[in-house]
C-alpha positions in Angstrom: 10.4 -12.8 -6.5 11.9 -15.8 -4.6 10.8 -14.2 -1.7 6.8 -14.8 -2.9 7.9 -18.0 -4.1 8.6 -19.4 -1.3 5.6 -18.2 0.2 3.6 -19.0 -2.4 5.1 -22.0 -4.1 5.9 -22.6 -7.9 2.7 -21.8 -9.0 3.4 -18.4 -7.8 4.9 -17.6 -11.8 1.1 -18.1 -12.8 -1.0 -15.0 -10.2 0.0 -12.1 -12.4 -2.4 -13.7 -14.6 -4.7 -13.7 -11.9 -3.6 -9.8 -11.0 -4.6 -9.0 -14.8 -8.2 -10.6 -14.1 -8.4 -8.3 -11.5 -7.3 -5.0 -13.0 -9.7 -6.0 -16.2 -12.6 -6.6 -13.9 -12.3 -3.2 -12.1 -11.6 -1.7 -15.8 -14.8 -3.6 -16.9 -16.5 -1.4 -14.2 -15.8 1.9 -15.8 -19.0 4.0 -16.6 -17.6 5.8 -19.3 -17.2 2.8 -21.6 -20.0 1.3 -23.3 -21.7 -2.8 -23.1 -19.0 -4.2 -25.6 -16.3 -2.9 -23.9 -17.1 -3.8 -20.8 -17.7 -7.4 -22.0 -14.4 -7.0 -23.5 -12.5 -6.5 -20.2 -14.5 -9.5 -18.4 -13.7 -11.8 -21.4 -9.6 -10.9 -20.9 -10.3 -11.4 -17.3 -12.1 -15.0 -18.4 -9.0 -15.8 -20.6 -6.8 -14.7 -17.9 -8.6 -16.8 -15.3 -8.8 -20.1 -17.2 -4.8 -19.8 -17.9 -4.1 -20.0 -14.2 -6.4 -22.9 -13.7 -4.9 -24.7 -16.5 -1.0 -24.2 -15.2 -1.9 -24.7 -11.6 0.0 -27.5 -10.3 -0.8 -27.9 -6.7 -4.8 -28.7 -6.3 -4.3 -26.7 -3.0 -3.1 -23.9 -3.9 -3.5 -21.3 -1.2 -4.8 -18.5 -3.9 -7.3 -20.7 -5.4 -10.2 -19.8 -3.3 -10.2 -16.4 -4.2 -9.1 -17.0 -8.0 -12.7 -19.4 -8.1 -14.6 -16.2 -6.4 -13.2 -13.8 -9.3 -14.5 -16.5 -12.0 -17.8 -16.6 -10.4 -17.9 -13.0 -10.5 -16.4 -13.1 -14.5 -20.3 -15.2 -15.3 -22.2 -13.2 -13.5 -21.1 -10.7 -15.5 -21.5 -12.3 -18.7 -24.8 -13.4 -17.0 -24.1 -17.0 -17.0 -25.6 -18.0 -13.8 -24.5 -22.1 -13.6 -21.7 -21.3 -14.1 -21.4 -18.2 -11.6 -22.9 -20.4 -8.9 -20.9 -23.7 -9.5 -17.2 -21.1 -9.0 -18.5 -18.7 -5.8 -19.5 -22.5 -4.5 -16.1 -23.4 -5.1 -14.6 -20.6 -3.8 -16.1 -21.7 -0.4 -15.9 -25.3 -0.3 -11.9 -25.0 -0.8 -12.2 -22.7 1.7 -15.0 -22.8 4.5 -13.9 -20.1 6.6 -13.6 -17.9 3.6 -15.6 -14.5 4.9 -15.2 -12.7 1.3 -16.5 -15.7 -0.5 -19.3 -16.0 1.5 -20.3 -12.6 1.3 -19.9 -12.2 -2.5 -22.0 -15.5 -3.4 -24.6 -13.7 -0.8 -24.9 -10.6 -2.5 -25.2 -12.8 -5.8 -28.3 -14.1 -4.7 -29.7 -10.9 -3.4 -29.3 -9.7 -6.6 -30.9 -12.4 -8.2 -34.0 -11.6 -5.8 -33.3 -14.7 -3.8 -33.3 -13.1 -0.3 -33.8 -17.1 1.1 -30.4 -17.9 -0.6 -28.8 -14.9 0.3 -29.5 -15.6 3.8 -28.5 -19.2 4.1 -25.0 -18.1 2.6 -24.5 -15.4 5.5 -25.5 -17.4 8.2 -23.3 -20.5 6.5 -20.3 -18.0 6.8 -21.2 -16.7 10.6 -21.3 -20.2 11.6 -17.8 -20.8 10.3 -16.9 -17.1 11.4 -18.4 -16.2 14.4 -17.2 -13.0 15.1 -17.0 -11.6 11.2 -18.1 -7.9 11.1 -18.9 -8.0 7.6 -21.1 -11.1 7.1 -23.3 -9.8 10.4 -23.4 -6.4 8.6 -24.8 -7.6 5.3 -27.8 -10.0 7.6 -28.6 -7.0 9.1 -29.1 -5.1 6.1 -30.9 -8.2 4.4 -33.1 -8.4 7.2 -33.9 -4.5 6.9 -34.4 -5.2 3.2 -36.3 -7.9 4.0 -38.8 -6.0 6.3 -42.1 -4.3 5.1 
């Protein structure tokens, strides 16, 4: 542990709650369980989620980028779209070179219908990551999408 610590810094005692968010949100996409308990599982991963922000210490910290990503992806879920948008835009403005965040706001918009948006966001993260296999991959098949 003092190993990750170090790494990490003292808010390192506060990403398991982060790790829980996680393992709810992939338990939130089980098939077997029905609309209430899946909104279940995103809610704990919501709680989970604004426990780390509120302990957080260091405005910097190096997890953060990833930990706003999940909370966009916590309201989309619960289909609250400000607030979905406001975290993935987050996500990438504490991090510009983030390829994952850009690709995950992306696909929030394509799913949304908003092929425009969608588009801007991949070729926002190309420019900051020129040679990034999977932001070219996902143009490519928005362009193909896009095609009639």
């Amino acid at each position: 542990m003092s190993q990750w610590e170090k790494v990490l810094g003292p808010d390192f005692m506060h990403v398991h709650h982060f790790c829980t968010a996680q393992a709810f949100m992939r338990r939130s996409l089980d098939p077997r369980k029905n609309a209430m308990d899946k909104r279940y599982d995103v809610q704990v991963a919501k709680n989970n989620l604004e426990y780390v922000f509120s302990h957080l210490e260091n405005p910097g910290y190096v997890l953060l980028p990833e930990i706003n990503m999940l909370m966009g992806k916590v309201y989309e879920r619960l289909d609250e779209p400000l607030l979905a948008v406001r975290y993935y835009g987050r996500a990438i403005e504490l991090k510009p070179d983030f390829t994952q965040g850009y690709a995950v706001f992306s696909d929030y918009y394509k799913h949304q219908g908003n092929m425009v948006k969608a588009r801007e966001l991949l070729e926002q993260g190309i420019a900051k990551n020129p040679d990034s296999i999977i932001l070219k991959r996902r143009i490519e098949r928005l362009e193909t999408q896009e095609s009639p």
